[in-house]
C-alpha positions as CSV (number, residue, x, y, z in Angstrom):
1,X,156.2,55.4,-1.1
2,X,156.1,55.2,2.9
3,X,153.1,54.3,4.4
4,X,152.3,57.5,6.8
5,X,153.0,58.9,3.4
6,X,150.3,57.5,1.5
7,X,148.2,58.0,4.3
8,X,148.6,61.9,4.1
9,X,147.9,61.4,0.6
10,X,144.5,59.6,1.8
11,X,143.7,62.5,3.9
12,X,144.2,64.8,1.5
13,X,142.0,63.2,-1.2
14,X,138.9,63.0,1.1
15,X,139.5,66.6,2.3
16,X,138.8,65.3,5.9
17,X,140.6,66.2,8.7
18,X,139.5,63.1,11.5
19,X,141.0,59.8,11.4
20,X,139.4,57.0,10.0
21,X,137.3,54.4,11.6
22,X,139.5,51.8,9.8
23,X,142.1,53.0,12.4
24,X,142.1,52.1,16.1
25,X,141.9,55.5,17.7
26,X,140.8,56.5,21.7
27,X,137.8,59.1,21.4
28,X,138.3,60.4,25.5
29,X,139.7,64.2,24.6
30,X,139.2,63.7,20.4
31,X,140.5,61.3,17.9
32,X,144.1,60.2,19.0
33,X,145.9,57.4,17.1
34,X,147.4,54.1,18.7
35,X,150.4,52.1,16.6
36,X,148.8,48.5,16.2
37,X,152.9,47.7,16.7
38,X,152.8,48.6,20.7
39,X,149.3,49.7,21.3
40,X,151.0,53.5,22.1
41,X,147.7,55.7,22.2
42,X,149.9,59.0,21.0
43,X,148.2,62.2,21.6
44,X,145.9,64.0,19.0
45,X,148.3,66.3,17.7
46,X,150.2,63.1,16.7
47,X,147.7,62.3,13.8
48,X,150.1,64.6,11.6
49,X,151.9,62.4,9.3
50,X,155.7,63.7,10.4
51,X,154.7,62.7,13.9
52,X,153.7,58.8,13.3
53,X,156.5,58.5,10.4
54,X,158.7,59.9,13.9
55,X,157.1,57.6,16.1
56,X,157.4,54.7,13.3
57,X,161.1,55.0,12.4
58,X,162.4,55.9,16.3
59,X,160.4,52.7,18.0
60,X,159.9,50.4,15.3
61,X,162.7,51.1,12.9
62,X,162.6,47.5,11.4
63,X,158.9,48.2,9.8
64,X,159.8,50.6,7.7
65,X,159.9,50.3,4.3
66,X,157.7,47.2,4.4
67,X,154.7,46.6,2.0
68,X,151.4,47.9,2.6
69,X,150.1,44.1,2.9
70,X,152.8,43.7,5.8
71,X,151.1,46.8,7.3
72,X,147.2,45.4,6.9
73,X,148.6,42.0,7.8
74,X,149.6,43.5,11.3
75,X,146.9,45.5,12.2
76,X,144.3,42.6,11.8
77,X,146.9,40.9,14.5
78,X,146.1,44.0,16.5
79,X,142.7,43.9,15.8
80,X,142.6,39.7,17.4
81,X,144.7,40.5,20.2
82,X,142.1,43.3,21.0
83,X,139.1,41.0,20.9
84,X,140.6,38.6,22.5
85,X,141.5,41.4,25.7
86,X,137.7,42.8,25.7
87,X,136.2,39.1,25.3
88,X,138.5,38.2,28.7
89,X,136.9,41.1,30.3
90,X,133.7,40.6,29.2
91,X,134.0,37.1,31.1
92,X,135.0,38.5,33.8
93,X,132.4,41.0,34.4
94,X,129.8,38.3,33.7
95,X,131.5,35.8,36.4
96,X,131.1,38.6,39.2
97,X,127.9,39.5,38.6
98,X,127.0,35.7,38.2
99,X,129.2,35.8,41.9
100,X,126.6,38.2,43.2
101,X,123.5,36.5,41.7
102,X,124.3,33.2,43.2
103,X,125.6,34.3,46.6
104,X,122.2,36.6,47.1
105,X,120.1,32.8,46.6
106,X,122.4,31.9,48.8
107,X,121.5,34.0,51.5
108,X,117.9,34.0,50.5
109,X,117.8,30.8,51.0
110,X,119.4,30.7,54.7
111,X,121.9,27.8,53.6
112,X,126.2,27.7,54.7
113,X,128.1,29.8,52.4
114,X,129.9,26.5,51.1
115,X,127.3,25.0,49.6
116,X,128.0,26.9,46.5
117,X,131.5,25.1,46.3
118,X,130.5,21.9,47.5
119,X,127.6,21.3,45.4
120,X,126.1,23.9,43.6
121,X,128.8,24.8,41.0
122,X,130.0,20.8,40.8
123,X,126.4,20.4,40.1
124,X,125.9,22.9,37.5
125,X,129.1,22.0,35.7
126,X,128.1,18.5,35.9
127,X,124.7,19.6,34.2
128,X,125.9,22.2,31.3
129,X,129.0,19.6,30.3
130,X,126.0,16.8,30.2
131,X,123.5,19.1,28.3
132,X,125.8,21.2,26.5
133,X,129.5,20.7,26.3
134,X,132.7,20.7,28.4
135,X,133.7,24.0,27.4
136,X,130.2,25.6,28.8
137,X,130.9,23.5,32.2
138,X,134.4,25.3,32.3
139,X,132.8,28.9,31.5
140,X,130.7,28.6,34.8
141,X,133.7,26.9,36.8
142,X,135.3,30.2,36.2
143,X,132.6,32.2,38.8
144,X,134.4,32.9,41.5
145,X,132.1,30.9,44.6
146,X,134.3,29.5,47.3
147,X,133.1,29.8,50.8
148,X,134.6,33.0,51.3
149,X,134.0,34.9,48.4
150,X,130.4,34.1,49.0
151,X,130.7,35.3,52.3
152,X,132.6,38.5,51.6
153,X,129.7,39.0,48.7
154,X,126.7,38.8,51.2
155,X,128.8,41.3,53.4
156,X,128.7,43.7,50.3
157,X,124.9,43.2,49.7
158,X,124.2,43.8,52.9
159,X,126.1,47.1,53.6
160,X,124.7,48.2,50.2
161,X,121.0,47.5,51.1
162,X,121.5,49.0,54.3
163,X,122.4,51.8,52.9
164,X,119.6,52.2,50.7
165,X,117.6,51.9,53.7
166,X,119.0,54.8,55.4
167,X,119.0,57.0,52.7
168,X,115.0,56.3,52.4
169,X,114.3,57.0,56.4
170,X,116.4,60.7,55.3
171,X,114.4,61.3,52.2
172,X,111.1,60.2,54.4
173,X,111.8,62.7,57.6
174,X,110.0,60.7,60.0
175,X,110.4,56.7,60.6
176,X,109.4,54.3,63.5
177,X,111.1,51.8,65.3
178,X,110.6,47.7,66.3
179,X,112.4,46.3,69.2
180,X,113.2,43.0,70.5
181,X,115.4,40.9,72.0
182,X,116.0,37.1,71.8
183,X,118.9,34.6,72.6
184,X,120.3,32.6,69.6
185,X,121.2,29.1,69.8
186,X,125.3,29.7,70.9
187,X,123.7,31.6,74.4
188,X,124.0,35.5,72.3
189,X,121.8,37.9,72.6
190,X,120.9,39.4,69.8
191,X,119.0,42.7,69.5
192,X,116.9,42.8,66.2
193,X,115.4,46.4,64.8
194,X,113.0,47.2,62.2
195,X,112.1,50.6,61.1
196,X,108.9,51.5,59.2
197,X,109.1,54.8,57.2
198,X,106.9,56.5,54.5
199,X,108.1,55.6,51.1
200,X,107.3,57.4,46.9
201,X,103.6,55.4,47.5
202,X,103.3,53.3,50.1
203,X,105.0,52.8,53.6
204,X,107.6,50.3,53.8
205,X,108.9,48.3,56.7
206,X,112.8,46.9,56.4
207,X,115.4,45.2,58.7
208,X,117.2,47.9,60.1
209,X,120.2,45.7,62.3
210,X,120.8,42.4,64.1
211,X,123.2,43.5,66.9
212,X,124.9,41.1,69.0
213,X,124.2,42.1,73.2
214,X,127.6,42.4,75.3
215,X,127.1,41.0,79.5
216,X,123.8,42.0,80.3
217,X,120.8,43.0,78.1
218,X,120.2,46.3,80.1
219,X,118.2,49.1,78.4
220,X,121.3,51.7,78.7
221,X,123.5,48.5,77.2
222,X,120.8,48.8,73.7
223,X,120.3,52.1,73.8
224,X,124.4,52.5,73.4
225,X,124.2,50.0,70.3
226,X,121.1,52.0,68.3
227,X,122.5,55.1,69.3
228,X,126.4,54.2,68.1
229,X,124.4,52.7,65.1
230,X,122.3,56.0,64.2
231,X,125.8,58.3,64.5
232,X,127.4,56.1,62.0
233,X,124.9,56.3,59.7
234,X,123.8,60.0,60.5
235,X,120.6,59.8,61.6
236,X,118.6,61.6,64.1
237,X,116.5,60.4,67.5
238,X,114.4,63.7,66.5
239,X,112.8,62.0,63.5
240,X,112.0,58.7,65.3
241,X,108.4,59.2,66.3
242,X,107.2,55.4,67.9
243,X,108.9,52.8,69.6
244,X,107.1,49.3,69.5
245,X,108.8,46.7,72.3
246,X,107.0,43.8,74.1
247,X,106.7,44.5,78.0
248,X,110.2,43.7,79.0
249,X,111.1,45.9,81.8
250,X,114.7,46.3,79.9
251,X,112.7,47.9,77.5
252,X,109.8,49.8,78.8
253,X,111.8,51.0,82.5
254,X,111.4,55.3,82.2
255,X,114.2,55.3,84.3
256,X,116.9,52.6,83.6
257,X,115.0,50.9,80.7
258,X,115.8,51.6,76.6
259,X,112.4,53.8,77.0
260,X,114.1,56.1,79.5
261,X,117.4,56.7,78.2
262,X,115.8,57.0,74.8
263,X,113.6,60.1,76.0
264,X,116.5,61.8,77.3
265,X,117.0,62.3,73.7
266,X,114.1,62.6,72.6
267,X,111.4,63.7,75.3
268,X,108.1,63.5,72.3
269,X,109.3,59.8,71.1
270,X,106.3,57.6,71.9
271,X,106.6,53.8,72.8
272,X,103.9,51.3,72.4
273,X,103.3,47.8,73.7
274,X,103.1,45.0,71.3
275,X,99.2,44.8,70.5
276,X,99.9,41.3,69.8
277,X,101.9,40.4,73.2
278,X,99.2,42.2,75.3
279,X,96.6,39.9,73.7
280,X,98.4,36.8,74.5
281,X,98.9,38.1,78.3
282,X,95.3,38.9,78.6
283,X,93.8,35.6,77.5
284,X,96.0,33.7,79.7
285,X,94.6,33.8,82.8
286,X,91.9,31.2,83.1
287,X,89.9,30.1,86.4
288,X,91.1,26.8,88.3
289,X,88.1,24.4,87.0
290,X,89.5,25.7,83.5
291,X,93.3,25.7,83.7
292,X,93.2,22.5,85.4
293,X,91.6,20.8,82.4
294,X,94.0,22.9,80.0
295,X,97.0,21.2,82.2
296,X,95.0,17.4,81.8
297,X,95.2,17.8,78.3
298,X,98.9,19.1,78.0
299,X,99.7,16.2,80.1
300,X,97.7,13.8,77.9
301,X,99.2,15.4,74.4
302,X,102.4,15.1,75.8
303,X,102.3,11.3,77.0
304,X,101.3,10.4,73.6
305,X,103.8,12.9,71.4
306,X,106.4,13.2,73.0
307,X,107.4,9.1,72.9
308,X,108.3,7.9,69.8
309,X,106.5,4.4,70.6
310,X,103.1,5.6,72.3
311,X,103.3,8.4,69.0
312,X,103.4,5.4,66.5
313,X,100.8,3.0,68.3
314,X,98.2,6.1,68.3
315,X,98.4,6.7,64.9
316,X,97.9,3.2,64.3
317,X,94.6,3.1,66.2
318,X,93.7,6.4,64.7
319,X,94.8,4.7,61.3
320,X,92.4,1.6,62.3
321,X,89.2,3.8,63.5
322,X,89.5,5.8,60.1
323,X,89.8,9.1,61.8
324,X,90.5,11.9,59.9
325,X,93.3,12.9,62.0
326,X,95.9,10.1,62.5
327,X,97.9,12.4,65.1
328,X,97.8,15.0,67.9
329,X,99.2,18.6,68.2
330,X,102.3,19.1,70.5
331,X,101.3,22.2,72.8
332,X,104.3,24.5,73.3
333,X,103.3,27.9,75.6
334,X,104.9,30.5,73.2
335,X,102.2,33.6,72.1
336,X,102.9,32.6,68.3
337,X,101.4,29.1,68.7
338,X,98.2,28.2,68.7
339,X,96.3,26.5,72.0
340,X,93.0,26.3,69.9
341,X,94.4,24.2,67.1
342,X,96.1,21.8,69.7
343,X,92.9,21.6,72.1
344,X,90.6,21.3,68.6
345,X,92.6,18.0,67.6
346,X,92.7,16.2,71.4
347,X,88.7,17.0,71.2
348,X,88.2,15.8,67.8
349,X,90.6,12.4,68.3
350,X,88.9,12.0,72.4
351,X,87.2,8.4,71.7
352,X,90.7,7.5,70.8
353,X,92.7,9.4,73.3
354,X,90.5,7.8,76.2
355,X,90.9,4.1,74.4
356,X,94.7,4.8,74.5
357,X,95.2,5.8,77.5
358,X,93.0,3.1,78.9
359,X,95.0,0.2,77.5
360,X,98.3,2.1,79.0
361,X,96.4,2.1,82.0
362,X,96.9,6.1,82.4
363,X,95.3,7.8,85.4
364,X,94.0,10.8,83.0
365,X,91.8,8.1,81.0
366,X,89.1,8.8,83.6
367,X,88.8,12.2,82.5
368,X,87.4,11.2,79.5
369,X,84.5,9.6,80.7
370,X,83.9,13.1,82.8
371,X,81.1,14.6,80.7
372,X,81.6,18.0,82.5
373,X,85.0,17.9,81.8
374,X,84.9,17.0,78.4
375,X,82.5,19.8,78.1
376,X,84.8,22.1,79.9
377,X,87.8,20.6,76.8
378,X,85.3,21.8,74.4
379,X,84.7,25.5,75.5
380,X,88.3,26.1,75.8
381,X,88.8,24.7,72.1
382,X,86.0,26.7,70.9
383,X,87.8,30.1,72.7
384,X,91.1,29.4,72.2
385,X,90.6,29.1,68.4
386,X,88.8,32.7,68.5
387,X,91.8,33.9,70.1
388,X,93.9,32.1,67.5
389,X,91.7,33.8,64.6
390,X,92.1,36.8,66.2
391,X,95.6,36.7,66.7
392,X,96.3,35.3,63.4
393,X,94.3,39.0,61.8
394,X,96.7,41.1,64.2
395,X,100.1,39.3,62.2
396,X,101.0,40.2,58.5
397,X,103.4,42.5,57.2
398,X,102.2,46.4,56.6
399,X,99.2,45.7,58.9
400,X,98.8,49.8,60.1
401,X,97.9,50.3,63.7
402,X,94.4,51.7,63.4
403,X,93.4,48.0,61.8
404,X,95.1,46.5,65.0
405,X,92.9,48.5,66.8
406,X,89.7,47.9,65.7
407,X,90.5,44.3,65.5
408,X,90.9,44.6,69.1
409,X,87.6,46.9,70.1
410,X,85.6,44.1,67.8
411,X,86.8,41.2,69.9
412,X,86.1,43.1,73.1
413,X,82.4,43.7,71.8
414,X,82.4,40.2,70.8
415,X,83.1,38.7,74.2
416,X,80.4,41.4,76.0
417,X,77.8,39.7,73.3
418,X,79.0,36.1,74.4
419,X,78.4,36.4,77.8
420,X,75.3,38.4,77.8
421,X,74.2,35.5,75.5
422,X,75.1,32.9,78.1
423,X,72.5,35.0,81.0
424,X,69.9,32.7,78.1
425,X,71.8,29.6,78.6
426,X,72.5,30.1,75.2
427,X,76.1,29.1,74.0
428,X,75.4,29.0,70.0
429,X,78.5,31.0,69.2
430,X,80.6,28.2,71.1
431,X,79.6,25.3,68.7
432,X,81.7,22.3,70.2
433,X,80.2,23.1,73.7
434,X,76.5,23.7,72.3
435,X,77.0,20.3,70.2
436,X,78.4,18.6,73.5
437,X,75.6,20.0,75.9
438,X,73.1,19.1,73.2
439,X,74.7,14.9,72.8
440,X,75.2,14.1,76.2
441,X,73.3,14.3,79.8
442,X,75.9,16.9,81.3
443,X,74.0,19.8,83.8
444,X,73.9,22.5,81.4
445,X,73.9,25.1,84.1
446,X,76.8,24.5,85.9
447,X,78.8,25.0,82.7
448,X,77.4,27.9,80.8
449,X,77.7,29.4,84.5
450,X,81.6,28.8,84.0
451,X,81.9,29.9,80.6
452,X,80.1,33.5,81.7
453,X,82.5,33.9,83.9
454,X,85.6,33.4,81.8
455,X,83.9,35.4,79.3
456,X,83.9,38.3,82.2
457,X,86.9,37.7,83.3
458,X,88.4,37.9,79.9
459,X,86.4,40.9,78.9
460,X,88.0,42.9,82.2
461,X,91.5,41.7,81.0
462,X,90.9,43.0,77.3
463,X,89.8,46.2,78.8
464,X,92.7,46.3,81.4
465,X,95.4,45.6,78.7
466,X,94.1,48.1,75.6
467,X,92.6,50.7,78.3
468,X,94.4,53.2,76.0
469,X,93.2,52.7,72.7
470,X,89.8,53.8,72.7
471,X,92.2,57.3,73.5
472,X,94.6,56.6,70.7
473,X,92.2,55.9,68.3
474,X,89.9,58.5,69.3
475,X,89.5,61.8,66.5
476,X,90.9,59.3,63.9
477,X,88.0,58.2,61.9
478,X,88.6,60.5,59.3
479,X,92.2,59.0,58.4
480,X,89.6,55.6,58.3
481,X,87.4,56.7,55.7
482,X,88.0,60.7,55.2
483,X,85.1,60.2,52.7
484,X,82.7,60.3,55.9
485,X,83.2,63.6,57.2
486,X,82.4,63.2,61.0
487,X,83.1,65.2,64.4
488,X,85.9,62.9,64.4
489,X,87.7,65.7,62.4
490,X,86.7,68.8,64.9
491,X,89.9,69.0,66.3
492,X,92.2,68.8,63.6
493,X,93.2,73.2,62.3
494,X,90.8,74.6,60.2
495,X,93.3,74.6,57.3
496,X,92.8,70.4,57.4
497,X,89.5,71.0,58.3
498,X,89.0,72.8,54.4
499,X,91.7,70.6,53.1
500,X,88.8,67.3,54.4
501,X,86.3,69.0,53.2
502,X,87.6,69.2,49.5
503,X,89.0,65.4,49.5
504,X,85.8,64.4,50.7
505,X,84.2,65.6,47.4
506,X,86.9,64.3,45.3
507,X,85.4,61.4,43.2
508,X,89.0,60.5,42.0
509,X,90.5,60.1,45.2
510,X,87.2,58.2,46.3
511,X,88.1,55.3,43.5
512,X,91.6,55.3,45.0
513,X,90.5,54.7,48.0
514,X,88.3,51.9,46.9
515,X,91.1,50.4,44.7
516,X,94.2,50.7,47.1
517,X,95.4,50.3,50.7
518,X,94.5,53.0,53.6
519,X,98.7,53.3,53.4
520,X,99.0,53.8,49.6
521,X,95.9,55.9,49.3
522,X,97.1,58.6,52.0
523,X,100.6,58.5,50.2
524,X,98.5,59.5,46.8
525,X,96.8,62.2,48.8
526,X,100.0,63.5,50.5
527,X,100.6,64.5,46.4
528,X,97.5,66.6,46.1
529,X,97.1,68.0,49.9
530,X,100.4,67.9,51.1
531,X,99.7,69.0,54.8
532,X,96.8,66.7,55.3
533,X,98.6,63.6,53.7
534,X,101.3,63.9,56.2
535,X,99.2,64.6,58.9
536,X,97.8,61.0,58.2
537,X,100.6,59.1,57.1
538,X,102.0,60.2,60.8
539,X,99.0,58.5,63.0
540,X,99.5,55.2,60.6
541,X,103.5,55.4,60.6
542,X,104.0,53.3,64.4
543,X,104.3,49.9,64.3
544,X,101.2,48.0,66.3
545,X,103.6,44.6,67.1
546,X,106.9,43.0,67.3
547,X,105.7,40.6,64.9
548,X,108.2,41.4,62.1
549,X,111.1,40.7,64.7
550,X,109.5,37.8,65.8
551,X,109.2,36.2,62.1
552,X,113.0,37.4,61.6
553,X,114.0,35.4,64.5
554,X,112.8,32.1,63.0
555,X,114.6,33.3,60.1
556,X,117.8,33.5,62.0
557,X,117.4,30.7,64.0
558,X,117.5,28.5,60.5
559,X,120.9,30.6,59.9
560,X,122.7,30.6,62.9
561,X,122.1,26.6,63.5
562,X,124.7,24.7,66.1
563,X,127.2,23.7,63.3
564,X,127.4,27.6,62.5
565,X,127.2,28.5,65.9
566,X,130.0,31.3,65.7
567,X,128.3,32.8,62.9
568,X,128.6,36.3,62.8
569,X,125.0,36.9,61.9
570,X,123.5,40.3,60.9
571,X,124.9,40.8,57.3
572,X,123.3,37.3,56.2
573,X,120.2,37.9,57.8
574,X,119.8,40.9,56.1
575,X,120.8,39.8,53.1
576,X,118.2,36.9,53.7
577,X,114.9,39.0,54.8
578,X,115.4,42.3,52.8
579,X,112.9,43.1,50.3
580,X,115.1,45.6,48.6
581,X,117.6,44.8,45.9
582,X,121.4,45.5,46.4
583,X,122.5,47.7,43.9
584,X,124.9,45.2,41.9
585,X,126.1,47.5,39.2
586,X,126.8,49.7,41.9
587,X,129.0,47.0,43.9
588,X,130.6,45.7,40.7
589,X,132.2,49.4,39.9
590,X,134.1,48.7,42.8
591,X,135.4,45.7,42.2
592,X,138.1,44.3,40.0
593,X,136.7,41.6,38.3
594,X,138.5,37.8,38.1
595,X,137.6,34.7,37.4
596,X,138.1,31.3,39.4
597,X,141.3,29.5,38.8
């Protein structure tokens, strides 16, 4: 008998009506057959046995007739050719994700896209073929990783996280915005924005863009690029409550400036000055008996680090004096570096300085043997690296403007205590200067008199600069600590008001609070007391500094270096700061996956 023949006789002695899983068959609409002799899928009427005897003797008239071994014989061909088809795909599905894998390291890790090709993959091949065999080291030769598929794959990430983004700032409703500007090392401007936005429990803060600057950095010039950027992605200048810039007037001109043309817009939007920035400006004003020694010693540190020979003959006396420190601390006048650490280190190392500069027969060796001024070295050491601790507790990621705040109010308190201490002659909380006034024979009048003033004069700058926080922060005690029910809350609706009152009471909430951050706690409240959760989340949603662009810009600088000076940067500096995850499963559907040949 024929073989469709015997297999209606098979049918018919089961009593089924499906075709067996001995059978290759496509389940999409139903069972439907496919002849292991062309890998025809025929449709599902076709599994009657007149149709594949029709299909049999019309296409493959020679195989009729033949044994039923011939017929097994051929379909376990079939069956190879099969595995050997979904193995091949199976490759090379693994070789692009392993494509995506390595070029997200890649950008992680700030390096030129052909370093993949040029020595990570020869050095991986080399490894697996030495540890395992050749044929391993010829698996992973098949990821596709030259210099511009690694590119193109970092493009893909990029979009993809961006994305993401985006579609969290629509979900949230309300986001804020970071600003700032900086030139690269090819003369670009670039202009770098972050956005902060409330997030399922906690609020996150993400890249937003790097945008290269056309001509001249104007504010209608940026404006044009956020708001081209904000159209194409279909957001809204409604829902951007805060703007954080430094003082540029680019940025902060209500006429000309990004701040102007953005409240055009948007007349609520709200703009703040970089907390961190304003602290920097207001400690930088110094009397002339103090910013002359600060210029004494920049000349001094200089002289002896910035010459490779004078560098290596200090730390040889350093090294023969068995100091603890066998170098000083280059002083470079940018807000993010620190004066105290650099003025701590010429203090600590000044026996050696002054011997130094005495055998090079340097006119600032004197200086050294100036009690007063060495006293006057030691004050600003001891300030400077209170202003360095305090600017140092103003940085961090997710730091929420009311902790900003208070940082700032506790300093200013600090400095009002210092110098009321000093109408006592007593300079404890300085202890360099205390330890030097105590050692040596120096007037001790003369330069606590100095110090009170600074300390003044710095207090009225602290006060000129955050005049408007006391204001800000005023009535917001109870987004603080909403388990001390205070007047703080009088002016929030008496719906809140109730709302307070209840939260205040919860003992569950009060452990959350205990266990998580002000952020994440609010966020679990929002779930319980939806009105007075986002009431909160809104006065801790601005950003209180620039510092996020600022750390981003180090970041780039290590990307866009002079041998990659025409480095189109934004998707790789994305790619390289986001704390997201691209969606690769996502990004693999829409590719067509080949291996490297």
């Amino acid at each position: 008998r024929g073989y469709v023949e015997k297999l209606r006789i098979y049918f018919q002695d089961k009593k089924i009506n499906k075709y067996s899983q001995s059978f290759y068959n496509s389940v999409k609409n139903g069972p439907c057959p496919q002849c292991f002799f062309c890998g025809e899928i025929l449709a599902n009427n076709s599994m009657k046995p007149a149709h594949l005897q029709r299909h049999q003797s019309t296409k493959h008239s020679k195989s009729v007739g033949k044994t039923e071994e011939f017929y097994k014989r051929k379909l376990s061909e079939f069956k190879s050719r099969q595995n050997v088809m979904m193995k091949a795909t199976s490759v090379s599905n693994k070789a692009l994700e392993a494509s995506y894998a390595v070029s997200l390291l890649v950008a992680k890790s700030k390096k030129p896209h052909s370093i993949v090709e040029e020595l990570i993959l020869p050095a991986a091949a080399a490894m697996a073929e030495i540890m395992m065999d050749k044929k391993a080291a010829d698996t992973l030769k098949k990821i596709p990783l030259s210099n511009n598929t690694v590119s193109r794959r970092i493009d893909d990430m990029s979009v993809n996280i961006i994305q993401q983004v985006v579609k969290k700032i629509k979900k949230a409703g309300q986001f804020a915005l970071q600003l700032d500007e900086m030139t690269d090392v090819s003369g670009d401007a670039q202009l770098l924005a972050f956005v902060r936005y409330k997030d399922v429990s906690d609020i996150n803060e993400h890249i937003l863009f790097c945008k290269k600057l056309p001509g001249k950095t104007t504010g209608e010039q940026m404006f044009q690029i956020i708001d081209i950027f904000f159209k194409e992605h279909d957001l809204q200048w409604k829902t951007c409550g805060h703007i954080c810039t430094d003082g540029a007037a680019a940025m902060t001109g209500s006429v000309k400036g990004l701040f102007g043309h953005v409240k055009k817009v948007n007349p609520d939007i709200k703009w703040l000055h970089c907390i961190i920035h304003r602290e920097a400006l207001a400690s930088k004003r110094m009397s002339p008996d103090l910013s002359n020694v600060m210029d004494d010693a920049v000349k001094v540190i200089n002289f002896i680090q910035s010459r490779p020979l004078n560098h290596r003959l200090f730390e040889t006396l350093c090294d023969e004096s068995g100091t603890e420190h066998g170098q000083l601390l280059l002083h470079t006048d940018v807000r993010w570096l620190s004066r105290g650490k650099t003025l701590l280190r010429l203090y600590e190392l000044r026996s050696e300085v002054s011997v130094f500069l005495t055998q090079h027969q340097h006119p600032l060796a004197l200086v050294f043997e100036d009690a007063e001024w060495v006293g006057r070295l030691a004050y600003l050491a001891d300030i400077f690296t209170k202003l360095n601790e305090l600017n140092l507790s103003l940085q961090g990621k997710e730091s929420h403007i009311l902790k900003m705040y208070d940082k700032i109010k506790g300093f200013t308190k600090k400095l009002k205590l210092w110098e009321n201490k000093c109408d006592d002659g007593d300079v404890s909380c300085f202890p360099l200067l205390d330890s030097h006034l105590a050692t040596t024979d120096v007037a001790r009048g003369p330069v606590v008199k100095l110090v009170q003033a600074h300390l003044s004069k710095l207090c009225m700058d602290f006060n000129q600069y955050f005049q408007d926080i006391e204001k800000k922060s005023e009535g917001l005690h109870w987004v603080r600590n909403p388990f001390i029910v205070s007047e703080s809350c009088s002016k929030l609706p008496a719906r809140l008001q109730e709302h307070l009152m209840d939260l205040s009471c919860d003992q569950g909430l009060k452990m959350t609070y205990d266990e998580k951050t002000l952020t994440e706690f609010w966020c679990d409240v929002e779930k319980e007391y939806p009105e007075l959760g986002k009431h909160a989340l809104i006065e801790l949603l601005p950003f209180g500094s620039t510092y996020m662009c600022e750390v981003t810009f180090s970041a780039l600088t290590h990307i866009k270096t002079k041998q990659r000076n025409r480095l189109d940067v934004e998707n790789s500096l994305v790619a390289a700061v986001s704390t997201l995850s691209p969606e690769l499963s996502k990004l693999m559907k829409d590719k067509q996956a080949q291996v490297s040949h």
